[in-house]
C-alpha positions as CSV (number, residue, x, y, z in Angstrom):
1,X,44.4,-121.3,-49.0
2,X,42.9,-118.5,-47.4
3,X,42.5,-115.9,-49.7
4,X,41.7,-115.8,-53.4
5,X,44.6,-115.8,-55.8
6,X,44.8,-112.6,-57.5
7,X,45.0,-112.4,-61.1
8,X,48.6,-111.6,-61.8
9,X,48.8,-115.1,-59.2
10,X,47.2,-117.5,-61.1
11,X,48.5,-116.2,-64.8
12,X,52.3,-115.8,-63.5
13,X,51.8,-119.3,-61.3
14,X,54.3,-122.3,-62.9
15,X,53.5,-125.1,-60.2
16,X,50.5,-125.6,-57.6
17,X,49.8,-127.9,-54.8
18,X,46.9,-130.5,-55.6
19,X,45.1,-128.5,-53.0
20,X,44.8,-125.5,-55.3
21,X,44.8,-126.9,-58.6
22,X,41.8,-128.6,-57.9
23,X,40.4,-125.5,-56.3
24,X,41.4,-122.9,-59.1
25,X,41.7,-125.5,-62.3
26,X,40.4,-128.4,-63.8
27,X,42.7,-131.6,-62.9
28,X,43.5,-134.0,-65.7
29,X,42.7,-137.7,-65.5
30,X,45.7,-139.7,-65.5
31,X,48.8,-140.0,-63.9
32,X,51.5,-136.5,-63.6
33,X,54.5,-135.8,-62.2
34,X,54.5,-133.5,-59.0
35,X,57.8,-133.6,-57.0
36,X,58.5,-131.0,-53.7
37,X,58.0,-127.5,-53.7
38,X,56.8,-124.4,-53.0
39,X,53.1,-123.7,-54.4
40,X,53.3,-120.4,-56.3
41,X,49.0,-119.7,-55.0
42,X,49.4,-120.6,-51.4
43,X,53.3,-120.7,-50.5
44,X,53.2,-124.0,-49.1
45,X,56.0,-126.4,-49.0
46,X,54.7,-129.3,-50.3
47,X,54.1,-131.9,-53.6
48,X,53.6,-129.3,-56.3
49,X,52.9,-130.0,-60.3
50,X,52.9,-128.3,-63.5
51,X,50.1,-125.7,-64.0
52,X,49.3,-127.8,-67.6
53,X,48.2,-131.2,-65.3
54,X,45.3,-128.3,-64.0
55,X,43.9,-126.9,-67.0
56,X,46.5,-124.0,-66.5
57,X,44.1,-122.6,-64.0
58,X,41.3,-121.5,-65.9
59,X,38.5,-122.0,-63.7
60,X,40.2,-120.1,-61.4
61,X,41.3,-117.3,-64.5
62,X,37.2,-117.7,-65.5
63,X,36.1,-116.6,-61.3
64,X,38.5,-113.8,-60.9
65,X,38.4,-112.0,-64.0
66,X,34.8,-111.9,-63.7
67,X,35.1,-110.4,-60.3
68,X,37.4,-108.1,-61.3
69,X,34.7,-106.5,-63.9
70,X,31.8,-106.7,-61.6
């Protein structure tokens, strides 16, 4: 992923690649269940999971929020 999700990407996102779950979120321990898709932060074609199995994105909520008010 090139570019930082905006916002309005990472509250609207429903499924993410591992790539930018663990980049924007907080990855549970355990096992979840990703099947093939298209990530809704990077737009790549590949094994996506639920939002929830990444801390629904809050690290990534937590960055860009506070860049927006800087």
């Amino acid at each position: 992923m090139s570019d930082p999700p905006t916002l309005a990407q990472l509250w609207s996102a429903a499924h993410v690649c591992n790539d930018c779950g663990t980049a924007w979120g907080l990855p549970l321990q355990g096992d979840c269940t990703c099947w093939e898709g298209t990530c809704h932060l990077c737009g790549t074609f590949t094994g996506v999971s639920h939002v929830r199995n990444y801390g629904y994105l809050r690290r990534g909520l937590a960055i860009v929020q506070g860049r927006d008010r800087g």
